[in-house]
Structure formats: structure tokens, C-alpha cells
N, CA, C and O of each residue as an XYZ file, in Angstrom:
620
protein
N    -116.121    146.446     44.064
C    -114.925    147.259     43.913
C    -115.080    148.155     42.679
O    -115.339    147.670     41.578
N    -114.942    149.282     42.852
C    -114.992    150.167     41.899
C    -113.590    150.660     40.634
O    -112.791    151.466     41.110
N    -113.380    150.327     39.513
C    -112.557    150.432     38.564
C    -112.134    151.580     38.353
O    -112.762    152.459     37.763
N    -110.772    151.697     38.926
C    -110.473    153.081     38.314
C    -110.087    152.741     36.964
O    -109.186    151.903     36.922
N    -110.479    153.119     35.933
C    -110.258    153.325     34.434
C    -109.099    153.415     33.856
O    -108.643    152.616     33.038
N    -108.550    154.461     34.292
C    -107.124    155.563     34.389
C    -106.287    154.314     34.611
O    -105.729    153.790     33.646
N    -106.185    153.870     35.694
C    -104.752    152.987     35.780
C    -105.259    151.403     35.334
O    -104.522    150.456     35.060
N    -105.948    151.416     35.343
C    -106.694    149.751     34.386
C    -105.934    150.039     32.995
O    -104.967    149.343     32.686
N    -106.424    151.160     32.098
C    -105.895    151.576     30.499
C    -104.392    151.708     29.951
O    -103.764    151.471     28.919
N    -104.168    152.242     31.292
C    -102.445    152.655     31.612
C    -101.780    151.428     31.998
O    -100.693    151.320     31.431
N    -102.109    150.314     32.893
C    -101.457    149.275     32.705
C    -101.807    148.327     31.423
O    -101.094    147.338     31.255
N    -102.669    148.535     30.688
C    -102.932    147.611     29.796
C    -101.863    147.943     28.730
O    -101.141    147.133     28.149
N    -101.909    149.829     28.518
C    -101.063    149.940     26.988
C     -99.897    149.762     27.669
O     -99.122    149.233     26.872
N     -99.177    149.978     29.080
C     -97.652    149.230     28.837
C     -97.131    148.572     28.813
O     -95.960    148.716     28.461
N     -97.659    147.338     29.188
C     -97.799    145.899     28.857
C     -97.821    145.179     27.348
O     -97.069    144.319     26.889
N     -98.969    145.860     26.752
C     -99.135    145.735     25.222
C     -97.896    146.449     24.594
O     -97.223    145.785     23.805
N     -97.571    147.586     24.833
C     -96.527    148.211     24.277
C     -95.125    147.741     24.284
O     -94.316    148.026     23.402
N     -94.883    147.037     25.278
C     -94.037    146.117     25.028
C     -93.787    145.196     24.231
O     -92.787    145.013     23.536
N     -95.161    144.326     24.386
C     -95.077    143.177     23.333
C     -95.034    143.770     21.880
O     -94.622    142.956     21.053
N     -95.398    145.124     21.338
C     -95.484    145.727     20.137
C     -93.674    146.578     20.083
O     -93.027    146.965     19.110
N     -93.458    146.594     21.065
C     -91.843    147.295     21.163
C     -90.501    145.955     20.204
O     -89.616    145.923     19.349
N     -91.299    145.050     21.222
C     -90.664    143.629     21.105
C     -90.496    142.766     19.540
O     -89.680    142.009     19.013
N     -92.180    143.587     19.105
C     -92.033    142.888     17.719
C     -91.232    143.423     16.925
O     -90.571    142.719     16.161
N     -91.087    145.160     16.940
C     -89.562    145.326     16.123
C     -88.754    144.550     15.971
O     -88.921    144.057     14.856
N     -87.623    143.967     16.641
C     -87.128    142.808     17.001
C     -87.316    141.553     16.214
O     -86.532    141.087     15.387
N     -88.822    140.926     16.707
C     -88.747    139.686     16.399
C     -89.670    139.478     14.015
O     -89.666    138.736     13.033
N     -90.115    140.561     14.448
C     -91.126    140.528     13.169
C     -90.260    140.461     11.924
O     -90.761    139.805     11.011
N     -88.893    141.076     11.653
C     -88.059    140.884     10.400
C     -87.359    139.855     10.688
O     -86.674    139.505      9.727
N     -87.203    139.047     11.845
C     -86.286    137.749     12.093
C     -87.284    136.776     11.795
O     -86.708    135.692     11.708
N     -88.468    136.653     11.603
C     -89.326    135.233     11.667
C     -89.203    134.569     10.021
O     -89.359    133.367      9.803
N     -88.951    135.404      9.131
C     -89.457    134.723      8.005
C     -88.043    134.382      7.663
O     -87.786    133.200      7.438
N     -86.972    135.397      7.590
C     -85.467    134.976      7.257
C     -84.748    134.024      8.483
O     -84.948    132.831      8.254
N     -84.156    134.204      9.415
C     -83.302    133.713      9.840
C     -84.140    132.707     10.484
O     -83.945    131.532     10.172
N     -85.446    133.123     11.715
C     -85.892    132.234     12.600
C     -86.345    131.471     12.026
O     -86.557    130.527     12.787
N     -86.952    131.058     10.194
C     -87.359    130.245      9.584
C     -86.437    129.602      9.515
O     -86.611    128.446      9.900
N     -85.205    129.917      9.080
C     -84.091    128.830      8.924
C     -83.643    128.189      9.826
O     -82.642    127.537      9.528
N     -84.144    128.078     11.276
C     -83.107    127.873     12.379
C     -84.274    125.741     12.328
O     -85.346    125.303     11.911
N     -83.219    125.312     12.950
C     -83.503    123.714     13.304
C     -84.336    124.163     14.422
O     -83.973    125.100     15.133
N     -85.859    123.296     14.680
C     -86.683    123.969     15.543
C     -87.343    122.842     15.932
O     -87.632    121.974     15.109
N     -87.657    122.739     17.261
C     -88.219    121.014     17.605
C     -89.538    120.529     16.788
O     -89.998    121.337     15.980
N     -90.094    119.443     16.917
C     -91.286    119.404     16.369
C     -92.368    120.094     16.960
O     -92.842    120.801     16.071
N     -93.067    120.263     18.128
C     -93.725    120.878     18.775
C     -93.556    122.275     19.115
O     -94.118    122.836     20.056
N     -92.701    122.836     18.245
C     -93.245    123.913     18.120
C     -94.254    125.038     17.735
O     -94.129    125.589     16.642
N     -95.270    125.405     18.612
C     -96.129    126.058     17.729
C     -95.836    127.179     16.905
O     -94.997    128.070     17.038
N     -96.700    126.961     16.017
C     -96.598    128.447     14.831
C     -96.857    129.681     15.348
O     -97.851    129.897     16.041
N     -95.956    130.602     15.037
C     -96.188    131.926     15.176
C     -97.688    132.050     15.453
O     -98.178    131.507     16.443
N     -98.540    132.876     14.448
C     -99.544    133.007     14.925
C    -100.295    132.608     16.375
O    -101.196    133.216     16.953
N     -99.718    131.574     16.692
C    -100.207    130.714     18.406
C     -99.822    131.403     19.227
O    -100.444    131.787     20.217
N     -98.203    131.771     18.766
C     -97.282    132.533     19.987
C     -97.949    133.798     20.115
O     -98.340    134.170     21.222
N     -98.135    134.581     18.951
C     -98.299    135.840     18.824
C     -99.634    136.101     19.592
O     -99.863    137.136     20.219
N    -100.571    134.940     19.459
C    -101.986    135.307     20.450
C    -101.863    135.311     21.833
O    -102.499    135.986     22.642
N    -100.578    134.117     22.120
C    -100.396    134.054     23.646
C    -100.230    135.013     24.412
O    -100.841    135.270     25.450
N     -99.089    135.773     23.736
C     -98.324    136.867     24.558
C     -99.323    137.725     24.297
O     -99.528    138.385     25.315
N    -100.218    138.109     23.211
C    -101.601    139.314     23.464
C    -102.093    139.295     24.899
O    -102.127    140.154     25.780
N    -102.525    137.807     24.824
C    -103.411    137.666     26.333
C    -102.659    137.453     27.604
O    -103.148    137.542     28.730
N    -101.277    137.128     27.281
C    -100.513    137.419     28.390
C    -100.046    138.519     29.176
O    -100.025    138.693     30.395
N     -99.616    139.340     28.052
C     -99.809    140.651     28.874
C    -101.087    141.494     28.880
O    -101.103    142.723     28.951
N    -101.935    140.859     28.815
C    -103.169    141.479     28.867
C    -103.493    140.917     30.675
O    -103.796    141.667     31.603
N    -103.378    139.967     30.716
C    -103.198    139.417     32.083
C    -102.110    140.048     33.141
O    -102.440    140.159     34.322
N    -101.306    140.303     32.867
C    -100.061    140.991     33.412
C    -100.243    142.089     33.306
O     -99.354    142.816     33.750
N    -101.452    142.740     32.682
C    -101.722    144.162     33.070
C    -102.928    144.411     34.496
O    -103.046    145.125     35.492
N    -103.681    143.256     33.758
C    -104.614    143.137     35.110
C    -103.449    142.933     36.914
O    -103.418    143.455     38.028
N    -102.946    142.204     36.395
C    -102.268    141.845     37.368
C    -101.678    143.258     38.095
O    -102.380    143.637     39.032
N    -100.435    144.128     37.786
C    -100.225    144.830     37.673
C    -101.630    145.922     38.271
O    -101.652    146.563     39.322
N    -102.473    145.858     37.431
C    -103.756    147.285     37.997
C    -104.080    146.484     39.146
O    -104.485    147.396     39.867
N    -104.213    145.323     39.925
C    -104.226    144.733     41.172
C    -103.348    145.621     42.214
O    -103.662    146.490     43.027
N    -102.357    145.146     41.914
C    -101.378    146.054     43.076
C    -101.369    147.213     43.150
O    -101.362    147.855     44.200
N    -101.368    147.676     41.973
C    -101.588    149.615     41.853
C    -103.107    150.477     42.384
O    -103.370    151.660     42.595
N    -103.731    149.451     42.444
C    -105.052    150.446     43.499
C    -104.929    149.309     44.812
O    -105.938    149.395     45.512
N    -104.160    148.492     45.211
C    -104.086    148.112     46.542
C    -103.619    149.392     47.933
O    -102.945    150.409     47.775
N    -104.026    149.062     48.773
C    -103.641    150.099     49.842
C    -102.558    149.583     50.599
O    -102.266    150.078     51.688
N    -101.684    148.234     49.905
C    -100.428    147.653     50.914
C     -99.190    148.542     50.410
O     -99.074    148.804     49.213
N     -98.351    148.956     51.280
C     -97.024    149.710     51.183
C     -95.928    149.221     50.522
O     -94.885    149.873     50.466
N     -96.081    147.906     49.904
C     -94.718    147.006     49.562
C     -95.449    147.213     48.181
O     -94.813    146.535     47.374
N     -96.490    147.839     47.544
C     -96.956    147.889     46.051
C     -95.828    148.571     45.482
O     -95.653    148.171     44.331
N     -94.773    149.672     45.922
C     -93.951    150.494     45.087
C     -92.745    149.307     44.748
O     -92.405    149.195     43.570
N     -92.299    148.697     45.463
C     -91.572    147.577     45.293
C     -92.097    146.332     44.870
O     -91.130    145.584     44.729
N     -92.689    145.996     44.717
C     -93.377    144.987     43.581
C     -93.868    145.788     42.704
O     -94.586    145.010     42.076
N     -93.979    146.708     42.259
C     -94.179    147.448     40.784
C     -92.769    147.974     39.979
O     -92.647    148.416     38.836
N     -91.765    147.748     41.035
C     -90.231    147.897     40.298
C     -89.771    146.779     39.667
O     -89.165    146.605     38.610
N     -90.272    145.889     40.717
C     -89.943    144.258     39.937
C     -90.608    143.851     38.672
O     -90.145    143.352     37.646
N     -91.913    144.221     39.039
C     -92.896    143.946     38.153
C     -91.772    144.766     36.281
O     -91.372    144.229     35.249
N     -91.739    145.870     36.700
C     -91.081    146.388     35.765
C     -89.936    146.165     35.529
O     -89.527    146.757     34.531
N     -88.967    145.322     36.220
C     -87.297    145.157     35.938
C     -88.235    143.683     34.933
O     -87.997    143.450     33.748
N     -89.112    143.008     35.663
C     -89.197    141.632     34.770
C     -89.832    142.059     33.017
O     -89.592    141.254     32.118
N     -90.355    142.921     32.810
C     -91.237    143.680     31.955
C     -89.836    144.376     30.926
O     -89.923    144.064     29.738
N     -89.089    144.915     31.158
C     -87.542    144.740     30.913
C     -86.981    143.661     30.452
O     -87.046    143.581     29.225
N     -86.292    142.543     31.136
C     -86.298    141.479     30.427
C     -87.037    140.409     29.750
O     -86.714    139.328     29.258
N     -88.124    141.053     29.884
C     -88.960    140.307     28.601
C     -88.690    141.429     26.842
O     -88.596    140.928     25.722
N     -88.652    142.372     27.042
C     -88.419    142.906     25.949
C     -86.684    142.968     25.610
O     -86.326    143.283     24.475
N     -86.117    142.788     26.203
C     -84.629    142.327     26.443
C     -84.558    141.315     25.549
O     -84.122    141.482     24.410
N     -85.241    139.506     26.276
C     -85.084    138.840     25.320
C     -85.434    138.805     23.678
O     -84.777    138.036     22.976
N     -86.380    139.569     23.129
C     -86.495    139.544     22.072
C     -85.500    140.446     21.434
O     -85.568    140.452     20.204
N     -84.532    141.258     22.002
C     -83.639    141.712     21.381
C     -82.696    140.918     21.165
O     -81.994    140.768     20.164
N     -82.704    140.234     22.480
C     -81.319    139.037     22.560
C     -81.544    138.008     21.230
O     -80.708    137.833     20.342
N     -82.888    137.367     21.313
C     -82.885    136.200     20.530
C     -83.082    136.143     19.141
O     -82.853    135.299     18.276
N     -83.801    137.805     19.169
C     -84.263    137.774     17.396
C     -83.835    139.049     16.925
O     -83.687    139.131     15.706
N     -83.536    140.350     17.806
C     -82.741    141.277     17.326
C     -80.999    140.981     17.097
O     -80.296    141.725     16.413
N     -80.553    139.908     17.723
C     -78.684    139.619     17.686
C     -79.127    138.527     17.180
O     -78.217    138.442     16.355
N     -79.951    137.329     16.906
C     -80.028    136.574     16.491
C     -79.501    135.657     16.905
O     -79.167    135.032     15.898
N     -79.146    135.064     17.852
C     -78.285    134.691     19.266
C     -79.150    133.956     20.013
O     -79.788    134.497     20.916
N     -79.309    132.295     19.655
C     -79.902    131.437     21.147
C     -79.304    131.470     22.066
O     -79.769    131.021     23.113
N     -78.190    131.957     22.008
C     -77.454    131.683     23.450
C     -77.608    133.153     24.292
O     -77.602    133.101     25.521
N     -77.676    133.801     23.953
C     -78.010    134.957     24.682
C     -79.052    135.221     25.022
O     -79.255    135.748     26.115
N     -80.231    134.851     23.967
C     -81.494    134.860     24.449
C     -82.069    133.524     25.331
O     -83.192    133.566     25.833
N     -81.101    132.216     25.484
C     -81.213    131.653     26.494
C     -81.051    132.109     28.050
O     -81.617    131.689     29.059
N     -80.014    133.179     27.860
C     -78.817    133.477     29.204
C     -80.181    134.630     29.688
O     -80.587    134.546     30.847
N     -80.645    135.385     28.995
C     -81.768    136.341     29.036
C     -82.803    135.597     29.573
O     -83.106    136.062     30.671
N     -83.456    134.664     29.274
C     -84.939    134.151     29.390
C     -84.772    133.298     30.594
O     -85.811    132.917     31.134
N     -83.122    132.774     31.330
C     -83.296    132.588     32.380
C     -83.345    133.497     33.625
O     -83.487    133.074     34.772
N     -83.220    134.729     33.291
C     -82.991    135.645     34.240
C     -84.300    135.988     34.339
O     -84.933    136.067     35.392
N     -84.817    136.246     32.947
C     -86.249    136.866     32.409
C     -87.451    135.707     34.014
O     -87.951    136.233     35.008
N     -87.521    134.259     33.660
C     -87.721    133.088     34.512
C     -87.666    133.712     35.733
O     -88.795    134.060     36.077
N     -86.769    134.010     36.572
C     -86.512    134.480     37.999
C     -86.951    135.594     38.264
O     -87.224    135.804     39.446
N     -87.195    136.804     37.156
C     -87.493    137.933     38.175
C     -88.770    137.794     37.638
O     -89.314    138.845     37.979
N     -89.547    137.173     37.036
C     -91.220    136.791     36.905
C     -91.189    136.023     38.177
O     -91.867    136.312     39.163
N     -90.573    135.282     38.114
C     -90.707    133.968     39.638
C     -90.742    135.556     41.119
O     -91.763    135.700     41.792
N     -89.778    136.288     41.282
C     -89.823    137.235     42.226
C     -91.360    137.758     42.174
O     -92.213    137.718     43.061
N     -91.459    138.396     40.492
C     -92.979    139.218     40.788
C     -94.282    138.566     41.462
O     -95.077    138.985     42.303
N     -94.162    137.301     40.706
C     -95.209    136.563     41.615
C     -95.386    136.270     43.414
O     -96.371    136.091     44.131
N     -93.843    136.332     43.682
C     -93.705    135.940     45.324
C     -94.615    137.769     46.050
O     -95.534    138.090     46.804
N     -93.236    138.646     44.900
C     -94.139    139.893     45.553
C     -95.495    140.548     45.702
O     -95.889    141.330     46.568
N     -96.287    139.898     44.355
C     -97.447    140.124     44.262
C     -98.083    139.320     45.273
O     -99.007    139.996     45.725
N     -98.026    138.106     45.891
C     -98.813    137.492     46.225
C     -98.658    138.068     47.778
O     -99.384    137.544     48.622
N     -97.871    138.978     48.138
C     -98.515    139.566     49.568
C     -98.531    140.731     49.197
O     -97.767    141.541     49.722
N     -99.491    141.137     48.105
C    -100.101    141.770     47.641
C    -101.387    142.225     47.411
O    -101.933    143.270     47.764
N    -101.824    141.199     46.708
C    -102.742    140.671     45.816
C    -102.811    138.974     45.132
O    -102.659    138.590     43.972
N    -103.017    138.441     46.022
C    -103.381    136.498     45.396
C    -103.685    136.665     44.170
O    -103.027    135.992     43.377
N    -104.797    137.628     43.580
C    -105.078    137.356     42.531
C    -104.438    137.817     41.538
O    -104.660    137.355     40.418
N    -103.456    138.881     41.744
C    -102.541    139.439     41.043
C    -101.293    138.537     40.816
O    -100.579    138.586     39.815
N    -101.143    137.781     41.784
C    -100.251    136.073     41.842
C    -100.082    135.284     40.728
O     -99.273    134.918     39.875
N    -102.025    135.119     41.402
C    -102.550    133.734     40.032
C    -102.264    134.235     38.632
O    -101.553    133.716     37.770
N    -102.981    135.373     38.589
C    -102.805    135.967     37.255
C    -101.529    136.052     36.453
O    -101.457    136.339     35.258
N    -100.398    135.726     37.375
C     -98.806    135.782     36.211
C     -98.675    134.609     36.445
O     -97.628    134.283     35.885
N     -99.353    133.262     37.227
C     -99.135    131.833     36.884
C     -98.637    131.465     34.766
O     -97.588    131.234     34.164
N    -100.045    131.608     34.386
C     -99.745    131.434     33.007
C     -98.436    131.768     31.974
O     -97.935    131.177     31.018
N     -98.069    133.447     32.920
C     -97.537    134.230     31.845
C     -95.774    132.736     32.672
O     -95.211    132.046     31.822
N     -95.416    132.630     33.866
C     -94.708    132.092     34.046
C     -94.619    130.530     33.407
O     -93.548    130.210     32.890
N     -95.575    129.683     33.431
C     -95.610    128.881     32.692
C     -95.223    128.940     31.277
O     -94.214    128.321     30.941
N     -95.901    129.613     30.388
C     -95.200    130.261     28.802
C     -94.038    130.243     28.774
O     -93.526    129.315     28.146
N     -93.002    131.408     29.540
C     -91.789    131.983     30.183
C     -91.181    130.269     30.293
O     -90.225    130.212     29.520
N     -91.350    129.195     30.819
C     -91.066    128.278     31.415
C     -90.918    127.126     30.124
O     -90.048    126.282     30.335
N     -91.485    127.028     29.133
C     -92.039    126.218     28.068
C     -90.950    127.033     26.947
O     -90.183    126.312     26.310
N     -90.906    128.495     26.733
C     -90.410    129.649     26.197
C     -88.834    129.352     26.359
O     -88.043    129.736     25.497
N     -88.536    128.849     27.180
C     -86.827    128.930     27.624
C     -86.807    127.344     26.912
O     -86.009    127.014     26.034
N     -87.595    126.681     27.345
C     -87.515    124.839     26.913
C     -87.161    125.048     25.393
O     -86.133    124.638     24.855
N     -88.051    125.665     24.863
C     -87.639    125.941     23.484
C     -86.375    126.568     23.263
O     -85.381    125.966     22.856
N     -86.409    127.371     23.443
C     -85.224    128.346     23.241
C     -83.835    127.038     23.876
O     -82.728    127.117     23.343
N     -83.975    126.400     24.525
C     -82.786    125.850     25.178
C     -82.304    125.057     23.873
O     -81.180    125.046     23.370
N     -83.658    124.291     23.401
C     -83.583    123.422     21.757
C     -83.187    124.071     20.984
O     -82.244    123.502     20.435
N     -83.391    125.109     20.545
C     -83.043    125.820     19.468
C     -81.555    126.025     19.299
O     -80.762    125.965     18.359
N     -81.490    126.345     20.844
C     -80.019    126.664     20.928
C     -78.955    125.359     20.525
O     -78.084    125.476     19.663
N     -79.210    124.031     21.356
C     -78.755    122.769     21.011
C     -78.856    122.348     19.434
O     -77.960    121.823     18.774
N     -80.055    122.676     19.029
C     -80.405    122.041     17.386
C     -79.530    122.882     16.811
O     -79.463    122.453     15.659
N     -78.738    123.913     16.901
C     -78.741    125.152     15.434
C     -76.942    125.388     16.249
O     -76.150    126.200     15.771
């Protein structure tokens, strides 16, 4: 299979650009407030998170350049989803660390949960491998709310 370049690069920076949109948001909340908040023990340290979501949407871009050089007709509609979920992922970091608000960024990260859960159903009569490939990012998303649910209870 031959790589088109062009939309490989183009899904990578809007994916990344998000997660760099997102850190506005979360990057002046980590040391003041999100340091202060009651936080389970197993939580990993920043730095952990911050590598995850690199390679997560680095994956979710691949994913994404899957469907976008596919020749199936349902790609324009799984690339809306793809993007309403791509939305509430940068959503929640407004919710949770721009308002400073577990409860909103709970109410967010479950919605955030479902329309990742959609992208995957749509991708996968798509592209399987475009599927597998947001397994992880849904798992995170899934672990991501667990926390956030604690945070919300502890604080």
C-alpha cells in the first residue's frame, strides 16, 4: 500500500494539536490547584500521562489516515464522529482543568467514553485496523474517567 504523505502529516498534526490545544488548559492547573486536589494512590505522574496521550493520538491519527484513504462511502461519517469525539476530548480538559470542576469533567469524559465507543463501531466497518488502533486510546479514556470519578468523590 502506498502512503499518501499529505493526509498521514495532516492527520497526525490534528490530533497532536489537540493534545497541545488541551494543554493550555491543563498545564497552569497541574502545579496549583490539580496538585492540591485528594488523588488516589495509583495515580500516575504527569509525565506518564503526558507520554500516553503523545502516543495516543499519535495512534488516533494513524487510525484516522486508515479511513481517509479507504474507498468505503460511510468514511465521511465516521470522520465526523471521529471528530465530534476529538471535540470532547479537548472539551474535557477545559471542563476538568480549565473550570477546575470534577464534576463536569466527569459529566464530559462520560460522553467523551461513548462517542470514542461510536468511533470505534464506525471505524471497524471501515477499517479493523483503524478499530484496533483506538482500542488503547479507549481503554486510557476508560481508566481516565475511573480517576476522574475519584477525584471527584475524594475532593
Amino acid at each position: 500500500m502506498k502512503i499518501d504523505w499529505k493526509t498521514l502529516i495532516l492527520a497526525v498534526l490534528l490530533c497532536q494539536s489537540i493534545g497541545i490545544a488541551g494543554s493550555v488548559f491543563t498545564t497552569p492547573a497541574i502545579p496549583t490547584w490539580y496538585a492540591s486536589l485528594n488523588k488516589p494512590s495509583f495515580t500516575p505522574p504527569g509525565s506518564v500521562i503526558g507520554a500516553v496521550w503523545i502516543i495516543l493520538y499519535f495512534l488516533m491519527a494513524i487510525a484516522l489516515y486508515l479511513v481517509q484513504v479507504s474507498k468505503n462511502k460511510q468514511k465521511g461519517i465516521a470522520t465526523k464522529v471521529f471528530g465530534v469525539q476529538l471535540f470532547l476530548n479537548l472539551l474535557w480538559s477545559v471542563l476538568f482543568f480549565g473550570l477546575k470542576s470534577p464534576i463536569y469533567g466527569l459529566i464530559g469524559i462520560i460522553i467523551l467514553w461513548f462517542a470514542v465507543l461510536l468511533t470505534i463501531v464506525k471505524f471497524y466497518k471501515i477499517s479493523k485496523t483503524a478499530a484496533y488502533l483506538m482500542i488503547p486510546y479507549i481503554l486510557w479514556v476508560s481508566f481516565a474517567s475511573f480517576l476522574n470519578y475519584l477525584i471527584f468523590i475524594l475532593n
